[in-house]
C-alpha beads as a LAMMPS data file, in Angstrom:
LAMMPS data file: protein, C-alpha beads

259 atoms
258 bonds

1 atom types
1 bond types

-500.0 500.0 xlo xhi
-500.0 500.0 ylo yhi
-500.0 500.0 zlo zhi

Masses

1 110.0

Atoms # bond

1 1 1 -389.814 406.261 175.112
2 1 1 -386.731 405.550 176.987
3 1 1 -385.446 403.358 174.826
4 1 1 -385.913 405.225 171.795
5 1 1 -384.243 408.016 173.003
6 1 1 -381.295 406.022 174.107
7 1 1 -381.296 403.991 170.563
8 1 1 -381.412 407.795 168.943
9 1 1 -378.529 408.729 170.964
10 1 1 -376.379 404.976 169.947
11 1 1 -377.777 406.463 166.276
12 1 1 -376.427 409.722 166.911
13 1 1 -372.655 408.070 167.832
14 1 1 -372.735 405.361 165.127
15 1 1 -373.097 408.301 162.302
16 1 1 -369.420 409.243 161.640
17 1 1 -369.194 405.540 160.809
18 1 1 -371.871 405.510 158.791
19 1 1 -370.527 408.133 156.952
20 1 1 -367.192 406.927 156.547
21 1 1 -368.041 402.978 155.684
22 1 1 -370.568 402.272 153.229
23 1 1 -371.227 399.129 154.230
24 1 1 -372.577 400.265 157.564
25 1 1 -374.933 402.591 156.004
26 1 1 -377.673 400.005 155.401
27 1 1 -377.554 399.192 159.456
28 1 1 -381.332 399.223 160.811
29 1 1 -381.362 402.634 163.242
30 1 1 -381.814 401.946 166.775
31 1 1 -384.364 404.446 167.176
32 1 1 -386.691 401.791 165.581
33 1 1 -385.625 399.063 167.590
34 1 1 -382.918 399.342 170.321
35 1 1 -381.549 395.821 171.127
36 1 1 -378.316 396.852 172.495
37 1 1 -375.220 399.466 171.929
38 1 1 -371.964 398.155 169.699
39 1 1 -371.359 398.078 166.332
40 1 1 -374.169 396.323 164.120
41 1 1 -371.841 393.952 161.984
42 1 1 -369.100 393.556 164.351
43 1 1 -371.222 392.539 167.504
44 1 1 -373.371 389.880 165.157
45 1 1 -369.995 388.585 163.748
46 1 1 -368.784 387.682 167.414
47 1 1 -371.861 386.275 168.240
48 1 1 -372.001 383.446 165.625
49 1 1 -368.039 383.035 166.504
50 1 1 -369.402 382.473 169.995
51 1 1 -372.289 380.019 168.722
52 1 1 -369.431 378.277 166.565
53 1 1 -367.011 377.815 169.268
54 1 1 -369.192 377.223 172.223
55 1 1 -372.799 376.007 170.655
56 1 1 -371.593 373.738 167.881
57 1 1 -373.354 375.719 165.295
58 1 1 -372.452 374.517 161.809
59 1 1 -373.478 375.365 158.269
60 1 1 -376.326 372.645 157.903
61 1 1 -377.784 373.310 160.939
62 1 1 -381.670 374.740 161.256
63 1 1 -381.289 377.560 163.806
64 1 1 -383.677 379.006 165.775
65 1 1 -382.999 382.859 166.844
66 1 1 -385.092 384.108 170.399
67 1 1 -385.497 387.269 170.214
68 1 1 -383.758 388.380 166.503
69 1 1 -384.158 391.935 166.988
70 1 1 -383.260 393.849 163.706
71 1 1 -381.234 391.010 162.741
72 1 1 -377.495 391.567 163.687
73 1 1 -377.408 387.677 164.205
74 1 1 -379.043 386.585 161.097
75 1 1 -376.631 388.713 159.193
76 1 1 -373.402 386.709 159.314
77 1 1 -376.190 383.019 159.492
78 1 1 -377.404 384.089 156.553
79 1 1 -374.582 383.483 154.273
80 1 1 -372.959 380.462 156.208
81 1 1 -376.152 378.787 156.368
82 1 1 -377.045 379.680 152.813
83 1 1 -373.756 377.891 151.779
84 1 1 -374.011 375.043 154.181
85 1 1 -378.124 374.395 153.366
86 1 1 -378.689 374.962 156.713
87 1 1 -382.419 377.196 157.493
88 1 1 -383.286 379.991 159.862
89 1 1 -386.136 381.066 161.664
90 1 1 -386.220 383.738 164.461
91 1 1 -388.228 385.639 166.040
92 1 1 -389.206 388.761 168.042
93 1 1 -391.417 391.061 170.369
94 1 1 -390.598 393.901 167.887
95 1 1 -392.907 394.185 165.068
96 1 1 -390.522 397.055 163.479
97 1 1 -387.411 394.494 164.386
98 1 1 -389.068 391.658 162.248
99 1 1 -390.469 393.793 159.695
100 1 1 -386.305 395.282 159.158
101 1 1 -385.554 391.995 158.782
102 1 1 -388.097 390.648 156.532
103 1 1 -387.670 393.824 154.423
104 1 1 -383.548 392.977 154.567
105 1 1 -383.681 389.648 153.573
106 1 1 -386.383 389.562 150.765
107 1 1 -385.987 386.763 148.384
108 1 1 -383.938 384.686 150.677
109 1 1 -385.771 381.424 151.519
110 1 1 -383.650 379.861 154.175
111 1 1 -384.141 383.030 156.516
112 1 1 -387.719 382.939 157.943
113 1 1 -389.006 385.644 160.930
114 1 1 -392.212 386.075 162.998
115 1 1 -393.887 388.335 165.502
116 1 1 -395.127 387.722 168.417
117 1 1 -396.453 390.344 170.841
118 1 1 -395.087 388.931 174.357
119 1 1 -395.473 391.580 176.647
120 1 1 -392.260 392.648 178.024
121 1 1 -391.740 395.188 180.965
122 1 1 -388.751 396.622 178.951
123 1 1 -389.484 396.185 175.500
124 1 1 -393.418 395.601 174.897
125 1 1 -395.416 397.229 177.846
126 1 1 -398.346 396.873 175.399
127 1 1 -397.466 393.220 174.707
128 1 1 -401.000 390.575 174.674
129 1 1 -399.550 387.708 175.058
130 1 1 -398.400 386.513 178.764
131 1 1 -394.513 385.499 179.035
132 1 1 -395.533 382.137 180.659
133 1 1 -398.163 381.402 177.322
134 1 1 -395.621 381.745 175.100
135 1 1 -395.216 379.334 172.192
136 1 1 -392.533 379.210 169.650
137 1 1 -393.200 379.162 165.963
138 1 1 -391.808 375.753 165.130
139 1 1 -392.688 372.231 165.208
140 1 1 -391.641 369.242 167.950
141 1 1 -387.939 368.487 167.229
142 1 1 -387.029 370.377 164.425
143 1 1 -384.120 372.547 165.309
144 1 1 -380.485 371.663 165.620
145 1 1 -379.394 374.780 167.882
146 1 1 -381.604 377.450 169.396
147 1 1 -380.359 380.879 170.474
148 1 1 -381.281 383.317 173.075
149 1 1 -378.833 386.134 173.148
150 1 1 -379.755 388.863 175.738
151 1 1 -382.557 387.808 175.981
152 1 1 -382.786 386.021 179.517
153 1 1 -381.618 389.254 181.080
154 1 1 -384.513 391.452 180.508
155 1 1 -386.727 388.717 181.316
156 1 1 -387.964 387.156 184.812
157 1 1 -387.344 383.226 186.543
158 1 1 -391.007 382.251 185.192
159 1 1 -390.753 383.557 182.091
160 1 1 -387.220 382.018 181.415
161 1 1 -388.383 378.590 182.728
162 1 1 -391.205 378.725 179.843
163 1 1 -388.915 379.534 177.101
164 1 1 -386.329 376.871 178.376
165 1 1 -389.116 374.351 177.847
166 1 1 -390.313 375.602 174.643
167 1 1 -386.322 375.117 173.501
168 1 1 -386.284 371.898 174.851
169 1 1 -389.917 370.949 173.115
170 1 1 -388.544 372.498 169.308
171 1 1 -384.890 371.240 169.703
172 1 1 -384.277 367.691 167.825
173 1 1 -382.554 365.173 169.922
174 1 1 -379.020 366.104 170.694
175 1 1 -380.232 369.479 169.744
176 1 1 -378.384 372.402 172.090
177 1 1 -380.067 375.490 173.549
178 1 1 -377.017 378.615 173.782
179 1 1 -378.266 381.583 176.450
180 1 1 -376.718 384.304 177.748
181 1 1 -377.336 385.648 181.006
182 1 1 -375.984 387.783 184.305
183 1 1 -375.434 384.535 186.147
184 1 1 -374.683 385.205 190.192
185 1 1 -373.110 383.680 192.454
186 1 1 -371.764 384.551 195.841
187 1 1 -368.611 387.468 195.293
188 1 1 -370.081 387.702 191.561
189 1 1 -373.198 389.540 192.780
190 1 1 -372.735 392.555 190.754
191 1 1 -370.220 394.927 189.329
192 1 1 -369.144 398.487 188.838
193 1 1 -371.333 398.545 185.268
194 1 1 -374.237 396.258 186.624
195 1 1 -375.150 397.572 190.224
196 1 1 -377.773 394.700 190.951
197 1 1 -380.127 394.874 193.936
198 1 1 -382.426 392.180 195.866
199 1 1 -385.946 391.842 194.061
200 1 1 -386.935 388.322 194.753
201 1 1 -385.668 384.303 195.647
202 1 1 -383.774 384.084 192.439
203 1 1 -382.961 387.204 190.557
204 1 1 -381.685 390.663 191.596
205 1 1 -382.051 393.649 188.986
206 1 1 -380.944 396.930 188.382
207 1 1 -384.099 399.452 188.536
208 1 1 -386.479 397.341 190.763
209 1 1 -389.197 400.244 189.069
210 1 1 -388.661 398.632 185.900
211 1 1 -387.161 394.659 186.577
212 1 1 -386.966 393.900 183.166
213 1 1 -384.285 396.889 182.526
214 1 1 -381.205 394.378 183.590
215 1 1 -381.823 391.469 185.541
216 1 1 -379.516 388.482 186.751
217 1 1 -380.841 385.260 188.017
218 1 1 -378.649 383.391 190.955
219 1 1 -376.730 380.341 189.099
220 1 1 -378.581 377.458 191.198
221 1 1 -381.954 378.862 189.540
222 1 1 -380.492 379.133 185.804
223 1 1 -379.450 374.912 186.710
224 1 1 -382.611 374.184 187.981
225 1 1 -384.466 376.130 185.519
226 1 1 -382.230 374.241 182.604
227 1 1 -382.734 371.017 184.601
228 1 1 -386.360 371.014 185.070
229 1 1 -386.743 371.677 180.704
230 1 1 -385.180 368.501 180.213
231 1 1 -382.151 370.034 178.867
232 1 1 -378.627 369.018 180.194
233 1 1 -376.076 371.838 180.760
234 1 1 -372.875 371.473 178.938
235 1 1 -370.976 374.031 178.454
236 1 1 -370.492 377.492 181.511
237 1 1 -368.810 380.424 180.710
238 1 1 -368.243 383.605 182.216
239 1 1 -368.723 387.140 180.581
240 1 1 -366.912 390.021 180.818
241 1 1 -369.801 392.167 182.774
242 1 1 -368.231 390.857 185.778
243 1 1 -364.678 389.440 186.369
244 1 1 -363.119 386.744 186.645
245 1 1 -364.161 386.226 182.595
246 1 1 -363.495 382.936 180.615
247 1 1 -364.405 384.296 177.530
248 1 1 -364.935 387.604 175.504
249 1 1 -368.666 387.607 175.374
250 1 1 -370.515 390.996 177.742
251 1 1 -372.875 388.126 179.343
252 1 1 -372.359 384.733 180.691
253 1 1 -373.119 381.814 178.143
254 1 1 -374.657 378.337 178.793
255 1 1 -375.027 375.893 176.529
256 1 1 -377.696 372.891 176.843
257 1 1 -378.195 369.973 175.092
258 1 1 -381.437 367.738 174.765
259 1 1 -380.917 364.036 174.947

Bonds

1 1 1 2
2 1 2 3
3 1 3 4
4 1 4 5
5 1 5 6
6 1 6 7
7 1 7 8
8 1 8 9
9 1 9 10
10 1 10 11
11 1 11 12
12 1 12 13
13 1 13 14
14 1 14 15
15 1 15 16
16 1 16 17
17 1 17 18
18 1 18 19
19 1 19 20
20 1 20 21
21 1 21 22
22 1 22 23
23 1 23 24
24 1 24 25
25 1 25 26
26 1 26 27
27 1 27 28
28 1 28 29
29 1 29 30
30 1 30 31
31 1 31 32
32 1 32 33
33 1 33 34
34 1 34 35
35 1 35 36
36 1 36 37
37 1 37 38
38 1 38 39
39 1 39 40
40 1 40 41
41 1 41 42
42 1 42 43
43 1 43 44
44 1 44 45
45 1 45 46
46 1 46 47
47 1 47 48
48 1 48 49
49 1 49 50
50 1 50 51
51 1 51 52
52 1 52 53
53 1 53 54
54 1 54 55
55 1 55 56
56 1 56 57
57 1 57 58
58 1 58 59
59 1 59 60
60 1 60 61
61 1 61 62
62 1 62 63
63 1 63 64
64 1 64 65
65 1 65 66
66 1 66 67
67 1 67 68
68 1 68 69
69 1 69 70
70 1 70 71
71 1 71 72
72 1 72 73
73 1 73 74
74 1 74 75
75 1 75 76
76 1 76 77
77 1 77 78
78 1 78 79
79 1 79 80
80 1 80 81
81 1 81 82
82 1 82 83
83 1 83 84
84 1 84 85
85 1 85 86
86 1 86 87
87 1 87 88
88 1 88 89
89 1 89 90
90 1 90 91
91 1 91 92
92 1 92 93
93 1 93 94
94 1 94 95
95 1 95 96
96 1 96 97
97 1 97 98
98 1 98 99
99 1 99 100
100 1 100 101
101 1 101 102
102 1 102 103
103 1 103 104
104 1 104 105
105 1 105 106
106 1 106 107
107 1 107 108
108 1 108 109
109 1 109 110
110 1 110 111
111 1 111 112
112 1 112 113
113 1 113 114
114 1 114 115
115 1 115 116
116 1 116 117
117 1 117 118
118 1 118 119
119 1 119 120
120 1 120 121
121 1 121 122
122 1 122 123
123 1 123 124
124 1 124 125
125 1 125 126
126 1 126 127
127 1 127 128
128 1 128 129
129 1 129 130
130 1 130 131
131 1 131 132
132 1 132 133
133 1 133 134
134 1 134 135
135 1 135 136
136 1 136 137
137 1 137 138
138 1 138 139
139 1 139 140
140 1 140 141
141 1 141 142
142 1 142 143
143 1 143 144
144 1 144 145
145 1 145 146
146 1 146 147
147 1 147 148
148 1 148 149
149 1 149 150
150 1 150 151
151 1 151 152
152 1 152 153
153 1 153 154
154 1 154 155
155 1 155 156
156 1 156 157
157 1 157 158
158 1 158 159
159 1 159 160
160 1 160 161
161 1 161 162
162 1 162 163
163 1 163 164
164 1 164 165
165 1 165 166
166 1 166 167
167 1 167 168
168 1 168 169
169 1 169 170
170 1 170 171
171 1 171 172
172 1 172 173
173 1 173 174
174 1 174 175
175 1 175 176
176 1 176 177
177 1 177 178
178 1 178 179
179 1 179 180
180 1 180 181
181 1 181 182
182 1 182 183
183 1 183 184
184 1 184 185
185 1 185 186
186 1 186 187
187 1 187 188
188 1 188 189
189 1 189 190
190 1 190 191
191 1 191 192
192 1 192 193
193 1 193 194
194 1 194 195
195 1 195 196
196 1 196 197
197 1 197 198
198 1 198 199
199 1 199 200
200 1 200 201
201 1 201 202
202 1 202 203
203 1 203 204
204 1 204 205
205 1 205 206
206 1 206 207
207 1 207 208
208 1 208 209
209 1 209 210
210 1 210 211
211 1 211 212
212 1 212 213
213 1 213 214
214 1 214 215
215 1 215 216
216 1 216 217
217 1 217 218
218 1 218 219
219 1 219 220
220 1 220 221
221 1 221 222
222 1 222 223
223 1 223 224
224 1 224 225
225 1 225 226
226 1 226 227
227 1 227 228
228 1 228 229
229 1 229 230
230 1 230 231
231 1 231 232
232 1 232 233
233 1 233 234
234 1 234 235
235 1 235 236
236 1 236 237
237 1 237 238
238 1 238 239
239 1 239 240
240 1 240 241
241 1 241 242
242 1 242 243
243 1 243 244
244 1 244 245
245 1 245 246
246 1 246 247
247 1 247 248
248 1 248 249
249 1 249 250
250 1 250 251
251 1 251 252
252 1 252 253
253 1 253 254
254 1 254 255
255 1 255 256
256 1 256 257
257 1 257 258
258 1 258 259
């Protein structure tokens, strides 16, 4: 309920732009399925700049979305990959996320979605399927470049250890896994935005009532975590939710890459 109300309210703001730019009429409403405030389009157009920049993501690649949402990623993929004859397949807690998106991009064979009803503290209480039981829906080495976007911050260490080995198990060799998340470190603990307190050996969180609100995980567990999936980290980067920033992304990005 809390998070329809506050997607209602991120509704409520986006209207007057709505109104006054047609192509940001056909937006999905965040009443239905709040992933996050900022502007539909521009947000997902950033975040394949950031993938393209940072991730190596390129036109003939088969992607892999975690955690799609309504689809403000798969967007701007679905025309570079439809040039490039690349293929997309992503997927989400939300059953109204993937049924916007399937509904959005009808007729479209490239872009491909699924459901799959993880629990999640924040975003599917009712959820059957345990975090740590999780399997993704694609076969043994047969994606160029998975994608978790804030996805790792509303999630606990177990549950992030289980999807870093189900990238590393999907991802062909030389394959890269990108992730965002609130990565601390000592003097990068929290901020003025993200207040963090102590909840347990590796993470710290905002609401310790509801952990899976905001939650950042201490930088030697994200390594060992991306260490013990096989994966080797390449790229670091920090985000803007706490300075010093090297780049202009909210959250801090890691890329991986399977050998």
């Amino acid at each position: 309920m809390r998070r329809t109300l506050a997607g209602a309210l991120t509704d409520l703001k986006s209207l007057p732009h709505r109104l006054a730019d047609p192509a940001r009429r056909a937006e999905p409403w965040a009443f239905v399925h709040n992933v996050g405030d900022g502007d539909f389009v521009a947000v997902g157009r950033q975040l394949v700049r950031h993938l393209t920049d940072h991730a190596g993501l390129k036109p003939s690649d088969r992607v892999l979305d975690i955690g799609c949402g309504n689809g403000r990623v798969a967007e701007p993929l679905a025309d570079l990959l439809g040039i490039g004859g690349g293929g997309y397949l992503g997927f989400d807690i939300s059953r109204a996320g993937i049924a916007a998106c399937r509904r959005r991009f009808r007729g479209r064979a490239h872009m491909g979605f699924e459901h799959l009803d993880v629990w999640n503290g924040e975003y599917n209480m009712g959820g059957k399927l345990a975090e740590a039981e999780v399997v993704f829906p694609a076969a043994d080495a047969s994606i160029d470049l998975a994608f978790a976007t804030s996805v790792f911050t509303h999630m606990r260490m177990p549950a992030m250890r289980r999807y870093l080995a189900e990238g590393a198990r999907v991802l062909k060799p030389g394959g890269r896994f990108a992730f965002t998340a609130f990565a601390l470190s000592p003097g990068r603990e929290a901020s003025e935005v993200f207040a963090f307190e102590p909840f347990d050996a590796t993470s710290k969180v905002i609401d310790p009532r509801y952990p899976e609100r905001a939650i950042g995980h201490w930088r030697p567990a994200i390594e060992a975590a991306v260490a013990e999936a096989g994966l080797t980290l390449r790229t670091s980067l920090a985000g803007l939710w706490a300075p010093p920033a090297d780049y202009d992304g909210g959250q801090d990005l890691f890329v991986a890459v399977k050998a």
